[in-house]
PDB file of N, H, CA, C and O in Angstrom:
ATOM      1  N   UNK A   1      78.031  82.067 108.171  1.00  0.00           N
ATOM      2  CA  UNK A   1      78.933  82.601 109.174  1.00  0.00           C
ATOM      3  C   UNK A   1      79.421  83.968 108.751  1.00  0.00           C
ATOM      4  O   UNK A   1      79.378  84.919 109.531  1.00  0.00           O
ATOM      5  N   UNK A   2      79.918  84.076 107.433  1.00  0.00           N
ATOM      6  H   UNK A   2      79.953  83.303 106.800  1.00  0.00           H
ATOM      7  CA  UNK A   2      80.536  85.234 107.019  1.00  0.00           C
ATOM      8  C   UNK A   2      79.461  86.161 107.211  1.00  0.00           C
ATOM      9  O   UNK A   2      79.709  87.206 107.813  1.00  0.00           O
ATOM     10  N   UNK A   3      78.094  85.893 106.714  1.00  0.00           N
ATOM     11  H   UNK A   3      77.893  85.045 106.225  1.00  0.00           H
ATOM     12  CA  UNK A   3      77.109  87.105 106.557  1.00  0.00           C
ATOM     13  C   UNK A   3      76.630  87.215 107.994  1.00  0.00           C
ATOM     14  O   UNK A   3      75.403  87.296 107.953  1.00  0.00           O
ATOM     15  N   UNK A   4      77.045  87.251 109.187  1.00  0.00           N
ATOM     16  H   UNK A   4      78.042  87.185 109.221  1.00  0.00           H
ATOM     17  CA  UNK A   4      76.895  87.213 110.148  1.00  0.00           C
ATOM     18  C   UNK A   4      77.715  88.667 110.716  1.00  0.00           C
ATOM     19  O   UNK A   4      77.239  89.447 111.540  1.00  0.00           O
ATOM     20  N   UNK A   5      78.643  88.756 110.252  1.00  0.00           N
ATOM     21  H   UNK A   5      79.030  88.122 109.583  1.00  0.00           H
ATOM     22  CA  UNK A   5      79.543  89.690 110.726  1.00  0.00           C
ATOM     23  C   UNK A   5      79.327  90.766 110.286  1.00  0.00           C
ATOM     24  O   UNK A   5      78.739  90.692 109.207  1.00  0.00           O
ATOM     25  N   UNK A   6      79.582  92.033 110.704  1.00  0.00           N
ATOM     26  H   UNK A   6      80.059  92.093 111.580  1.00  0.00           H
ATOM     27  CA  UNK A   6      79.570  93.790 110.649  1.00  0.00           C
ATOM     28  C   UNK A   6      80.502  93.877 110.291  1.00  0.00           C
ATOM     29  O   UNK A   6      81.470  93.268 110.745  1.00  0.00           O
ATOM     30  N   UNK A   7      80.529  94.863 109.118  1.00  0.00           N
ATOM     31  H   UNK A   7      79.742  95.357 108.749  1.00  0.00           H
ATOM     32  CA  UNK A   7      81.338  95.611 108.257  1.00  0.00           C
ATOM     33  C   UNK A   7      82.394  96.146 108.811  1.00  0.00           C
ATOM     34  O   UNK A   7      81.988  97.111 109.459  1.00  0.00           O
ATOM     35  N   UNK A   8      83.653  96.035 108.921  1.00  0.00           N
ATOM     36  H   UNK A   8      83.983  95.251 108.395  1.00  0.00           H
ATOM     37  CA  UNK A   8      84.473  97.053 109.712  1.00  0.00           C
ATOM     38  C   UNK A   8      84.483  96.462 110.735  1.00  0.00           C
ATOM     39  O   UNK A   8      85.354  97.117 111.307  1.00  0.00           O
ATOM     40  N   UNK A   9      84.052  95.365 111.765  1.00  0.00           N
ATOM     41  H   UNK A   9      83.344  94.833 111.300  1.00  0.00           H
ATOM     42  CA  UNK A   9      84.111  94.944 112.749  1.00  0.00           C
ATOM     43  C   UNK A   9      85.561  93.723 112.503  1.00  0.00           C
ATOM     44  O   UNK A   9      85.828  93.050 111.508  1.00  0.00           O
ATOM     45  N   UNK A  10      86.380  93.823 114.042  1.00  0.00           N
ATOM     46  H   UNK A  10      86.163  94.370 114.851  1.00  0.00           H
ATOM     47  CA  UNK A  10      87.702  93.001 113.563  1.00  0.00           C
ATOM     48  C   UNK A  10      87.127  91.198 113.881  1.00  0.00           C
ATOM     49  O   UNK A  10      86.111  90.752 114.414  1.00  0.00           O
ATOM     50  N   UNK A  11      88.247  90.586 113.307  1.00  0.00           N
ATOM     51  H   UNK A  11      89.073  90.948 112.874  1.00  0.00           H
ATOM     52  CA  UNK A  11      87.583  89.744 112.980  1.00  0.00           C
ATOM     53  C   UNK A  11      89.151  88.678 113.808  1.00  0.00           C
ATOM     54  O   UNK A  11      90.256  89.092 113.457  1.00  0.00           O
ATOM     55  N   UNK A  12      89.149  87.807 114.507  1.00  0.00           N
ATOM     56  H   UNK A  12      88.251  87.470 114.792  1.00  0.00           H
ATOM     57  CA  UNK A  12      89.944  87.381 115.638  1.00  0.00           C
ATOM     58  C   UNK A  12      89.491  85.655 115.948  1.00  0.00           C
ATOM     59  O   UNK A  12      88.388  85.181 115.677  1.00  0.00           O
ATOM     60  N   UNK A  13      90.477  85.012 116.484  1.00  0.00           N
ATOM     61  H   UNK A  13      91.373  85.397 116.705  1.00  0.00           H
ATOM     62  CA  UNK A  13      90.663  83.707 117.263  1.00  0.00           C
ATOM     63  C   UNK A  13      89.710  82.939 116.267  1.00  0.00           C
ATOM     64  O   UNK A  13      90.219  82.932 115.146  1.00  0.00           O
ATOM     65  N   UNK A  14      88.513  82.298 116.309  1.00  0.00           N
ATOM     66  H   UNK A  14      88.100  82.303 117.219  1.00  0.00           H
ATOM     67  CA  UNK A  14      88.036  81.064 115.740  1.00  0.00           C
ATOM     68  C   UNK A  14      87.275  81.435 114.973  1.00  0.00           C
ATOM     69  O   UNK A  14      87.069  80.697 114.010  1.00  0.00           O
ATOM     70  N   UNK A  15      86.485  82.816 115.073  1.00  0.00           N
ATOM     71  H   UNK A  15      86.652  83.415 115.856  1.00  0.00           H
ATOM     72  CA  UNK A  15      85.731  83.397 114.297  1.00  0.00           C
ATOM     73  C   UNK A  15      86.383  83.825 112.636  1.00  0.00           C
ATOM     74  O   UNK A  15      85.685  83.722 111.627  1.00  0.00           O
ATOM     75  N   UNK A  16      87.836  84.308 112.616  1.00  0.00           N
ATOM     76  H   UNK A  16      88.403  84.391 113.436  1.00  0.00           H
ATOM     77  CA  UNK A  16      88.558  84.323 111.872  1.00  0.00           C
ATOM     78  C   UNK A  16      89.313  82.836 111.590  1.00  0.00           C
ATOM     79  O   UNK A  16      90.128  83.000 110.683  1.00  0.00           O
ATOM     80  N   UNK A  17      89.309  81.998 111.878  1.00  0.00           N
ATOM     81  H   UNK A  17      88.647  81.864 112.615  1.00  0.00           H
ATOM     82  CA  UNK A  17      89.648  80.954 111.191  1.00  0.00           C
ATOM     83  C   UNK A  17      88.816  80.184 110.809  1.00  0.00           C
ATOM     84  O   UNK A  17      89.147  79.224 110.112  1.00  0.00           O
ATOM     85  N   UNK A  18      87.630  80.388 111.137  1.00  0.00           N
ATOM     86  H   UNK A  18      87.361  81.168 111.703  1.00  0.00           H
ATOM     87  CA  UNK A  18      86.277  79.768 110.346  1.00  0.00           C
ATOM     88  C   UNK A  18      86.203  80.478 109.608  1.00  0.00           C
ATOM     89  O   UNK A  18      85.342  80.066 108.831  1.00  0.00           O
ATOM     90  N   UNK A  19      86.727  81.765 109.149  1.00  0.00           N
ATOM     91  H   UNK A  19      87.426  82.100 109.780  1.00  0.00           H
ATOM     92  CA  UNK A  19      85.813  82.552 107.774  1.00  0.00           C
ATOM     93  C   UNK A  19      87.284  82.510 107.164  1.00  0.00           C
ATOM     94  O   UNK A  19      87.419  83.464 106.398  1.00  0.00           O
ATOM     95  N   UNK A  20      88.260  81.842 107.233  1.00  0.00           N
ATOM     96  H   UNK A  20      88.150  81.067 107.855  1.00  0.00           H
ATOM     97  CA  UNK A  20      89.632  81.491 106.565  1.00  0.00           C
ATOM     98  C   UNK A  20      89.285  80.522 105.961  1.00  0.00           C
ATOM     99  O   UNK A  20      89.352  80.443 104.734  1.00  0.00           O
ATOM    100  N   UNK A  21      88.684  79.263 107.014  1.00  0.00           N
ATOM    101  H   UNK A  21      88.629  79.328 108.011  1.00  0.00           H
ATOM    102  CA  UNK A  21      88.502  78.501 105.613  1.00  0.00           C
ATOM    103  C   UNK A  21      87.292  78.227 104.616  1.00  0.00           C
ATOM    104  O   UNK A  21      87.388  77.931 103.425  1.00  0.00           O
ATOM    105  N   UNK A  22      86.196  78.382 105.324  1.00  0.00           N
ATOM    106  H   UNK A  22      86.118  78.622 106.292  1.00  0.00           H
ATOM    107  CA  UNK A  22      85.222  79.363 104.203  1.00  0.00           C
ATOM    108  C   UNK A  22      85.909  79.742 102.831  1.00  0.00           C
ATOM    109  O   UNK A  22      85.971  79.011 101.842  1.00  0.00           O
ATOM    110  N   UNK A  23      86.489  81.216 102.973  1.00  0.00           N
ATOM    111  H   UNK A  23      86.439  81.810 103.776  1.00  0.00           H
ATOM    112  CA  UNK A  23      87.310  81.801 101.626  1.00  0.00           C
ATOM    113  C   UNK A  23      88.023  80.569 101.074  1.00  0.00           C
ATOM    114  O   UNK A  23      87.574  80.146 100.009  1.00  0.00           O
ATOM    115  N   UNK A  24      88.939  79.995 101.555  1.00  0.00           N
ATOM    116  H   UNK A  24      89.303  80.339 102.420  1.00  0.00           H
ATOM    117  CA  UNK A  24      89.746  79.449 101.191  1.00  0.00           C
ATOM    118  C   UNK A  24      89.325  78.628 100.277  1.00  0.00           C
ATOM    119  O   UNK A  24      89.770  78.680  99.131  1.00  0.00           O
ATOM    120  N   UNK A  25      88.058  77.422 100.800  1.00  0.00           N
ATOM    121  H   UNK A  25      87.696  77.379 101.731  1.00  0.00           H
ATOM    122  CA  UNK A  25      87.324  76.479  99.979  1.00  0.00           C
ATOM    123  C   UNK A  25      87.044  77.302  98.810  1.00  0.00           C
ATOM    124  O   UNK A  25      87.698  77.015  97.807  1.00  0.00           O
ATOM    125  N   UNK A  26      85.718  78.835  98.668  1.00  0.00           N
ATOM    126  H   UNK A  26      85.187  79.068  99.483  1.00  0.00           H
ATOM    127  CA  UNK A  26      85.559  79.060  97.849  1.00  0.00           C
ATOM    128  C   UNK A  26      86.456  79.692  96.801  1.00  0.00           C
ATOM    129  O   UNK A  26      86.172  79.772  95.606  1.00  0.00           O
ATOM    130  N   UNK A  27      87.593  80.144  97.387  1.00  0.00           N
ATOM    131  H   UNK A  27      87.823  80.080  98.358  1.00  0.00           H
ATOM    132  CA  UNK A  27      88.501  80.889  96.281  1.00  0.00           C
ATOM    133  C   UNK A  27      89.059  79.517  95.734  1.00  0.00           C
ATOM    134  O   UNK A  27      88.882  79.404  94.521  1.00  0.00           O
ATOM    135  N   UNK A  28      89.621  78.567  96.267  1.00  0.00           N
ATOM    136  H   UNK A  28      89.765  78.659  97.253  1.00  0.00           H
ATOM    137  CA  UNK A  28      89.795  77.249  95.570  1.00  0.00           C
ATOM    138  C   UNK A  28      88.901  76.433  94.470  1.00  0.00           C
ATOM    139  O   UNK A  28      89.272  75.574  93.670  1.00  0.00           O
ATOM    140  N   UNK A  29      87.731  76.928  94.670  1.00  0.00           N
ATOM    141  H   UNK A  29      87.429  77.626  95.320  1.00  0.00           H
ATOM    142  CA  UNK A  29      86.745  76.232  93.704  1.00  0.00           C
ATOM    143  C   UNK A  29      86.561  77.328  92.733  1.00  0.00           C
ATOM    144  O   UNK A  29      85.829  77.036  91.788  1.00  0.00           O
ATOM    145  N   UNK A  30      86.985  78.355  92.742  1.00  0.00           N
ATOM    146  H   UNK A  30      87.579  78.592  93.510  1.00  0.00           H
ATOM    147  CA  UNK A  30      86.857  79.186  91.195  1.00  0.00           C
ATOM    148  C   UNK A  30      86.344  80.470  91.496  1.00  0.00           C
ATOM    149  O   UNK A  30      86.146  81.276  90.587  1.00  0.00           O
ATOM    150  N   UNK A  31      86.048  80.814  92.990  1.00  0.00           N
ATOM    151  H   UNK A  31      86.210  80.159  93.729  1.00  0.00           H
ATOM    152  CA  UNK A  31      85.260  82.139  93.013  1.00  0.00           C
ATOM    153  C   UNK A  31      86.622  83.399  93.377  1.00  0.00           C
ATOM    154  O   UNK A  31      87.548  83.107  94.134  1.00  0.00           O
ATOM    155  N   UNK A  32      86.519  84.730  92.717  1.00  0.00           N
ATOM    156  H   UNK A  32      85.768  84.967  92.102  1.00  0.00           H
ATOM    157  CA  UNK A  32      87.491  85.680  93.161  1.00  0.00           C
ATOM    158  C   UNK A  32      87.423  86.398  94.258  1.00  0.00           C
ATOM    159  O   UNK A  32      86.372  86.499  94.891  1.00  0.00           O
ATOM    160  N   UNK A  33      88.547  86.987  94.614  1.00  0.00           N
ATOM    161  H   UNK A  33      89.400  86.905  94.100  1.00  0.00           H
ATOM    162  CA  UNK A  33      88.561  87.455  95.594  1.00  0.00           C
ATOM    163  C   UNK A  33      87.596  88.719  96.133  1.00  0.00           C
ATOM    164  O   UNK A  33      87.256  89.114  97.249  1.00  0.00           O
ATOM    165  N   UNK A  34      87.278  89.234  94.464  1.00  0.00           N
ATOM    166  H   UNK A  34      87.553  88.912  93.558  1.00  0.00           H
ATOM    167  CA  UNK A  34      86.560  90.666  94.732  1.00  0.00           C
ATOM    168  C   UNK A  34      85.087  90.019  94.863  1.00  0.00           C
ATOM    169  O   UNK A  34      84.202  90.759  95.294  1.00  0.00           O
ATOM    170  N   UNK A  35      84.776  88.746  94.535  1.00  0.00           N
ATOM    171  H   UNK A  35      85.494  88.145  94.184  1.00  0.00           H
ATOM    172  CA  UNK A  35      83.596  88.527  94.773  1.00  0.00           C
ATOM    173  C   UNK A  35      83.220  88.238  96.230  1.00  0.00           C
ATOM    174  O   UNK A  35      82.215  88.649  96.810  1.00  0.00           O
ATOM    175  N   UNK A  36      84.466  87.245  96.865  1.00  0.00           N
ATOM    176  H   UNK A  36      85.283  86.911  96.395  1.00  0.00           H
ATOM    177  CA  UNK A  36      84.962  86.734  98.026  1.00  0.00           C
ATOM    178  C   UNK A  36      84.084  87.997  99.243  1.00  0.00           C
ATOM    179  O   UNK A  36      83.150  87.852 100.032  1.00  0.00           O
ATOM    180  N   UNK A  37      84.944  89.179  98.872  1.00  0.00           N
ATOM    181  H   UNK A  37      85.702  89.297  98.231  1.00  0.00           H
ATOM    182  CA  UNK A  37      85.493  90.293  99.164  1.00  0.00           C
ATOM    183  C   UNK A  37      83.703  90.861  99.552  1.00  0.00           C
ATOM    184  O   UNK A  37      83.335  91.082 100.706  1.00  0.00           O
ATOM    185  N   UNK A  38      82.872  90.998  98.428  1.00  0.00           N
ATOM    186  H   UNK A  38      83.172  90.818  97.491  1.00  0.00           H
ATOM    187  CA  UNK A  38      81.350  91.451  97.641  1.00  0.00           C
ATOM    188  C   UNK A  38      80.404  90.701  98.874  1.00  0.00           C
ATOM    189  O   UNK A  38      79.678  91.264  99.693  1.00  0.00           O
ATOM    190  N   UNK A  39      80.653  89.342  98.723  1.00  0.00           N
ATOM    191  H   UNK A  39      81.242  88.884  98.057  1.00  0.00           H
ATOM    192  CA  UNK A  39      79.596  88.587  99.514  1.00  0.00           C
ATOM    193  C   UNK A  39      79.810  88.413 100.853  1.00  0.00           C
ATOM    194  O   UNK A  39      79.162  87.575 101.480  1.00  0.00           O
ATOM    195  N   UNK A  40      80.719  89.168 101.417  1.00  0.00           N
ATOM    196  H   UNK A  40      81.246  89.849 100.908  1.00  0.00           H
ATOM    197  CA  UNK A  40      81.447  88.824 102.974  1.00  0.00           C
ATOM    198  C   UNK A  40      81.063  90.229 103.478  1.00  0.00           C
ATOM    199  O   UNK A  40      80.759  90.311 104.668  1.00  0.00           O
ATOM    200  N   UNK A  41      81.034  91.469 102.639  1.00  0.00           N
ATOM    201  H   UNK A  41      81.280  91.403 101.672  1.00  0.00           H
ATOM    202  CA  UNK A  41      81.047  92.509 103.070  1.00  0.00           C
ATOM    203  C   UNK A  41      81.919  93.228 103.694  1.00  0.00           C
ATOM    204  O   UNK A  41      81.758  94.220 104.406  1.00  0.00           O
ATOM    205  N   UNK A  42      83.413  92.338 103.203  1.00  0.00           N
ATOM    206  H   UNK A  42      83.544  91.533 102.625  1.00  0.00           H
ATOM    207  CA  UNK A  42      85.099  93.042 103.409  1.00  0.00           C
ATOM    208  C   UNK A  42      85.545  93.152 102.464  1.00  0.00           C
ATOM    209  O   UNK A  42      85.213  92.641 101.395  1.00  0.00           O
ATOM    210  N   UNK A  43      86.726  94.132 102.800  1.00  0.00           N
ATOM    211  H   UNK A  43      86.995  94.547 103.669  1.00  0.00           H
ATOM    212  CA  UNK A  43      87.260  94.381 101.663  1.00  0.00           C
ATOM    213  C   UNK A  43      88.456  94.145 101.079  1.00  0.00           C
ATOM    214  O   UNK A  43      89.467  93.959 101.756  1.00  0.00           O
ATOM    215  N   UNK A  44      88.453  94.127  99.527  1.00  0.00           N
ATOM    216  H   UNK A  44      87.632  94.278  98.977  1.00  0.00           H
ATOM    217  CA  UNK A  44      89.786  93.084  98.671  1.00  0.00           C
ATOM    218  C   UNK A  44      90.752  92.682  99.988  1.00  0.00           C
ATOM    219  O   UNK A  44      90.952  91.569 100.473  1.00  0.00           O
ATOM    220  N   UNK A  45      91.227  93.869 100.351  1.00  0.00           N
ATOM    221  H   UNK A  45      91.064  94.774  99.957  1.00  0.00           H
ATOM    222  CA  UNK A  45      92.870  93.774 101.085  1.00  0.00           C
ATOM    223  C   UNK A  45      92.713  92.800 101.884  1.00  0.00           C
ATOM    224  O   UNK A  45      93.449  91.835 102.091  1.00  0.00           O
ATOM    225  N   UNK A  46      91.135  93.244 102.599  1.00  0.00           N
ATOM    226  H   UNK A  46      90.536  94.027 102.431  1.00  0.00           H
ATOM    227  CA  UNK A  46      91.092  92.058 104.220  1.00  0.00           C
ATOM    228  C   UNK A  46      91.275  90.615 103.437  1.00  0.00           C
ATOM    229  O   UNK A  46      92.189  89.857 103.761  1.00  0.00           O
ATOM    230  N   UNK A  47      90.218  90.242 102.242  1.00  0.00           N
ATOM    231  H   UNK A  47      89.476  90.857 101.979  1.00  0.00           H
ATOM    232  CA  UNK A  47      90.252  88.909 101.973  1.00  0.00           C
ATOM    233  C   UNK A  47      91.650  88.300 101.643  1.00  0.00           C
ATOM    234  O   UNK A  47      92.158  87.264 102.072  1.00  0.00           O
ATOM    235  N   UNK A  48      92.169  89.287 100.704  1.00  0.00           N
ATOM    236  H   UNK A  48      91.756  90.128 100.355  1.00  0.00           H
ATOM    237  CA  UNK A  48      93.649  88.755 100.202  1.00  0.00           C
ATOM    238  C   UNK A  48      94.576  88.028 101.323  1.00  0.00           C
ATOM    239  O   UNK A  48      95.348  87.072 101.261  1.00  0.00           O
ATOM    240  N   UNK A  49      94.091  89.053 102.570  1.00  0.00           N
ATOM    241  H   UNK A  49      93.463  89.830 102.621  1.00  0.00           H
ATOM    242  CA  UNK A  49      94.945  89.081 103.585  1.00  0.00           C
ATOM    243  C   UNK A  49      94.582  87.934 103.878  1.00  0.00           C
ATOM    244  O   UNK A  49      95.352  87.010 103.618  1.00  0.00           O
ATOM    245  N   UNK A  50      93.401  87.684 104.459  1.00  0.00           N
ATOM    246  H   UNK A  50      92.775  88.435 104.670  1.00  0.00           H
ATOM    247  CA  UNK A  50      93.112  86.041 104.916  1.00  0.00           C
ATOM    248  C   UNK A  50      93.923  84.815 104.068  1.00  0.00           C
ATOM    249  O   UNK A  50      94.617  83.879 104.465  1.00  0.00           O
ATOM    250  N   UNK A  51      93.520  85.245 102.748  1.00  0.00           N
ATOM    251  H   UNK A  51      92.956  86.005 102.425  1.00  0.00           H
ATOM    252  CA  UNK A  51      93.848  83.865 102.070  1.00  0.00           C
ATOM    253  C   UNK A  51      95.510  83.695 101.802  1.00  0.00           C
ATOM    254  O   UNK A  51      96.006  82.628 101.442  1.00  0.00           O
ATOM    255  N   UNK A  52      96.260  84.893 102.033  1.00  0.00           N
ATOM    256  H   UNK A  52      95.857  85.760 102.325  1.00  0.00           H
ATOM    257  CA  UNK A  52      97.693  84.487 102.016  1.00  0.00           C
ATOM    258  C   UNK A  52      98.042  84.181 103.457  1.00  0.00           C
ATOM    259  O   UNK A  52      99.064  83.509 103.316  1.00  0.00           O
ATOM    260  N   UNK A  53      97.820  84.264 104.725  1.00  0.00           N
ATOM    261  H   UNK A  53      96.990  84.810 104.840  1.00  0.00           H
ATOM    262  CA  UNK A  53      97.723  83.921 105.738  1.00  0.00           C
ATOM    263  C   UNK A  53      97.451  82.816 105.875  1.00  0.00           C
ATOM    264  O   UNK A  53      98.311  82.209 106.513  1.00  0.00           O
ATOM    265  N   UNK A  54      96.504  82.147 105.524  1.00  0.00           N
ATOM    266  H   UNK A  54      95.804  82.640 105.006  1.00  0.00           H
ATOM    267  CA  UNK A  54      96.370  80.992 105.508  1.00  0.00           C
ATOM    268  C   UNK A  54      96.876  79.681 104.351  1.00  0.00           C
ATOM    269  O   UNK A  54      96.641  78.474 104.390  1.00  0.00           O
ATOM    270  N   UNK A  55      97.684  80.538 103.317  1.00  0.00           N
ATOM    271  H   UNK A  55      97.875  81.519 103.286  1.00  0.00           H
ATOM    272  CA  UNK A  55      98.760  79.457 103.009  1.00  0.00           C
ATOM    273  C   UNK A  55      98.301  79.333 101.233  1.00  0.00           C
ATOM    274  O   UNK A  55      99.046  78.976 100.320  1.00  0.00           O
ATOM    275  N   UNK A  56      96.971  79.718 101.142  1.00  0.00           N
ATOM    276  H   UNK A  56      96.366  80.008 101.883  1.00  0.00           H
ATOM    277  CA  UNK A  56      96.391  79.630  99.361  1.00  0.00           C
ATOM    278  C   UNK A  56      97.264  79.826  98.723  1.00  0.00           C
ATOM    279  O   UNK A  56      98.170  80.571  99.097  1.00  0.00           O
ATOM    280  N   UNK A  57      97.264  79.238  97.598  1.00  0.00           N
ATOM    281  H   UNK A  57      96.528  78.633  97.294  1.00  0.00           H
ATOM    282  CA  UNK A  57      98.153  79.905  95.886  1.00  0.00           C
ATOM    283  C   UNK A  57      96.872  80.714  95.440  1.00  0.00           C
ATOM    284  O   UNK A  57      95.725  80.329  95.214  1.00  0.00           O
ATOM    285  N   UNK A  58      97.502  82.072  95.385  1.00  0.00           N
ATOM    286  H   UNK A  58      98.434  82.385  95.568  1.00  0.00           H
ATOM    287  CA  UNK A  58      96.574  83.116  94.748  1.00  0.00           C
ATOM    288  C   UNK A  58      96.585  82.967  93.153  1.00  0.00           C
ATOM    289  O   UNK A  58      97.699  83.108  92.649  1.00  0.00           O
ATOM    290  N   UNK A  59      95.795  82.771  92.501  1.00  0.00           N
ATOM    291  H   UNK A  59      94.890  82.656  92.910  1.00  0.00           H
ATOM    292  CA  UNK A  59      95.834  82.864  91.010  1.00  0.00           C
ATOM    293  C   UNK A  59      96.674  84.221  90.330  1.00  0.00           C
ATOM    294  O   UNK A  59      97.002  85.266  90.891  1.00  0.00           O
ATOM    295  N   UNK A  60      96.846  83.867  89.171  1.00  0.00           N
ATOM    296  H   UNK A  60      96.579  83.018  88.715  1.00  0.00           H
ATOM    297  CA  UNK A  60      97.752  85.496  88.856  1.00  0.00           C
ATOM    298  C   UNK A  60      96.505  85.533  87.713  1.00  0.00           C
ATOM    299  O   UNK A  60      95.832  84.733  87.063  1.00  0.00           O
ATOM    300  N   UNK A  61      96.648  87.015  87.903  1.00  0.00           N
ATOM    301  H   UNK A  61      97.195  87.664  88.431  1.00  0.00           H
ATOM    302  CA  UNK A  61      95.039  88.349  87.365  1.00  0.00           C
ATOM    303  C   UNK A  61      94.906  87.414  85.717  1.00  0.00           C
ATOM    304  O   UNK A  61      95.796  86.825  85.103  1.00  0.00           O
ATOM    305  N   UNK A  62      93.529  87.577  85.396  1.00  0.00           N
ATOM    306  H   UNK A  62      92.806  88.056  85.895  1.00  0.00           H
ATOM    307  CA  UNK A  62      93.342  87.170  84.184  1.00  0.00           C
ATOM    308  C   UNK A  62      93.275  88.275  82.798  1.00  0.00           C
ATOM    309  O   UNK A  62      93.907  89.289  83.096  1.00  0.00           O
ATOM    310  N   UNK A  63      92.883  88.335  81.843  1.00  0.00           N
ATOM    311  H   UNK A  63      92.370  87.512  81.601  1.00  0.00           H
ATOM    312  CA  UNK A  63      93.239  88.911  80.945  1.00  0.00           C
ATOM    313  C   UNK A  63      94.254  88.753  79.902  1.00  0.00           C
ATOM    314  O   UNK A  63      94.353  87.537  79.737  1.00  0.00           O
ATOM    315  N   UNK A  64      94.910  89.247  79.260  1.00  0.00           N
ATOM    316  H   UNK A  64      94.830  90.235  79.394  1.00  0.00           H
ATOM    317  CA  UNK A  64      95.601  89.541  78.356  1.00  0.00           C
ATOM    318  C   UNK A  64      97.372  89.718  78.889  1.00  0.00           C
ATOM    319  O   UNK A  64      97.913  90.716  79.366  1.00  0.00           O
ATOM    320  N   UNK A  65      97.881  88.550  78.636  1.00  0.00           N
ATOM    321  H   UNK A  65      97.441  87.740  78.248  1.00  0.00           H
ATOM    322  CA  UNK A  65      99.423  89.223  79.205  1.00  0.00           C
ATOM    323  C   UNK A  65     100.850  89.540  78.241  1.00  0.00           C
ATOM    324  O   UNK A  65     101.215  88.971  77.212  1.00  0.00           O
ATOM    325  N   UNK A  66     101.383  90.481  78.872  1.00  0.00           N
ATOM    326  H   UNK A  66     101.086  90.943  79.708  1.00  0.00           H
ATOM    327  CA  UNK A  66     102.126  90.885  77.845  1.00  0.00           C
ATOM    328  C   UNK A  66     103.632  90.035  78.243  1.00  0.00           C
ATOM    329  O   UNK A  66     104.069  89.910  79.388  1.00  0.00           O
ATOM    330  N   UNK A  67     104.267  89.509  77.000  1.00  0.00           N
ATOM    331  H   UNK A  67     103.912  89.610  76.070  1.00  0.00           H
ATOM    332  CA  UNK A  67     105.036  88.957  76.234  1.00  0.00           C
ATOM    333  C   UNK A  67     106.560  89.556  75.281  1.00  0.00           C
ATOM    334  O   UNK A  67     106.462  90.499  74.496  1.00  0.00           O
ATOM    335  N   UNK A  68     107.534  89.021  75.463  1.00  0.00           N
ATOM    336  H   UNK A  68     107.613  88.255  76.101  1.00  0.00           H
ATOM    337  CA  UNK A  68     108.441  89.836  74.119  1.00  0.00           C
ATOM    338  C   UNK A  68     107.661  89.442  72.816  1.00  0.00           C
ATOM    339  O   UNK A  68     107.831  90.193  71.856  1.00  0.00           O
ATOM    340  N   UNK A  69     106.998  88.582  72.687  1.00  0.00           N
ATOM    341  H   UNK A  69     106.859  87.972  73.467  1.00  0.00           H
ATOM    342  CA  UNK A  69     106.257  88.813  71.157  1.00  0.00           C
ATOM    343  C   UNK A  69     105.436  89.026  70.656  1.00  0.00           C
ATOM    344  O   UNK A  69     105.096  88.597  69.553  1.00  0.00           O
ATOM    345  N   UNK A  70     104.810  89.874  71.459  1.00  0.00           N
ATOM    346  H   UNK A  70     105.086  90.223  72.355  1.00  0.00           H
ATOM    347  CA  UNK A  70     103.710  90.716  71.239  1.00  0.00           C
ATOM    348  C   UNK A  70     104.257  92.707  71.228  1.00  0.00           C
ATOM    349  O   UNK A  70     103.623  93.679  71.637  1.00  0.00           O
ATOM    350  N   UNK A  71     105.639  92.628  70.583  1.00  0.00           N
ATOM    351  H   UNK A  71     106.154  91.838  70.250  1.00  0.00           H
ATOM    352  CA  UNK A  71     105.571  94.156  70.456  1.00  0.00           C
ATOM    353  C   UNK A  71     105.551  94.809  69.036  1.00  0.00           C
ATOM    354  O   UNK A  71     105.980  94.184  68.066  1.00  0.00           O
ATOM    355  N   UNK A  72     105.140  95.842  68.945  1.00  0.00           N
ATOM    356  H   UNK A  72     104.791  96.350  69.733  1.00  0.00           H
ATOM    357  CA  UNK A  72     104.901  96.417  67.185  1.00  0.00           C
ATOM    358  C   UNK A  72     106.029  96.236  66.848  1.00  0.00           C
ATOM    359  O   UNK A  72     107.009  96.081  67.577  1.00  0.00           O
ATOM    360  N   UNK A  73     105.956  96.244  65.274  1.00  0.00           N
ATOM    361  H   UNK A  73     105.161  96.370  64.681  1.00  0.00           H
ATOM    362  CA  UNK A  73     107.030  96.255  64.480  1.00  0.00           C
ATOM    363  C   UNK A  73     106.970  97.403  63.740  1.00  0.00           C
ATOM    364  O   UNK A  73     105.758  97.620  63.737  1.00  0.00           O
ATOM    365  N   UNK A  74     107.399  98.140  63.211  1.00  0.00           N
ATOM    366  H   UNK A  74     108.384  97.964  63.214  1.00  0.00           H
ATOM    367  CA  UNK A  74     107.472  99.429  62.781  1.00  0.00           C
ATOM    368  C   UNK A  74     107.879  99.016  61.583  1.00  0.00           C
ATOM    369  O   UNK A  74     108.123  99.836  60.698  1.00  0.00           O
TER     370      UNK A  74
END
C-alpha cells in the first residue's frame, strides 16, 4: 500500500489510516522511523507525524546518554 503512493502526494481519509497502521505495526516491532520514513518514500516529519497522531509511544533516540555522572573531574 505504502509503495503505492507518490512522493509529495497528500495522503487523506482511509488511505492515510491504512498507512497509519502499517507504520504503526512496523515501528512497534523494532523498525525506525527514518527507515519507516526510507521505505514509504516520506519524510521523517510526515512519518513522526503519523505515528504520534495515531497514539504510538515513540522510543527515545539511541546512543549514548548523558548523566550527572558522567562529567570530568579535573
Amino acid at each position: 500500500m505504502a509503495e503505492t503512493l507518490k512522493k509529495g502526494t497528500r495522503v487523506t481519509g482511509m488511505d492515510r489510516s491504512k498507512l497509519a497502521t502499517t507504520l504503526s505495526k512496523r515501528y512497534d516491532s523494532g523498525e525506525s522511523i527514518r527507515s519507516l520514513a526510507a521505505s514509504t518514500g516520506r519524510s521523517y516529519g510526515f512519518v513522526h507525524r503519523i505515528l504520534t497522531e495515531t497514539g504510538v509511544t515513540l522510543r527515545g533516540r539511541g546512543g549514548a546518554t548523558r548523566s550527572g555522572n558522567n562529567k570530568m573531574k579535573h
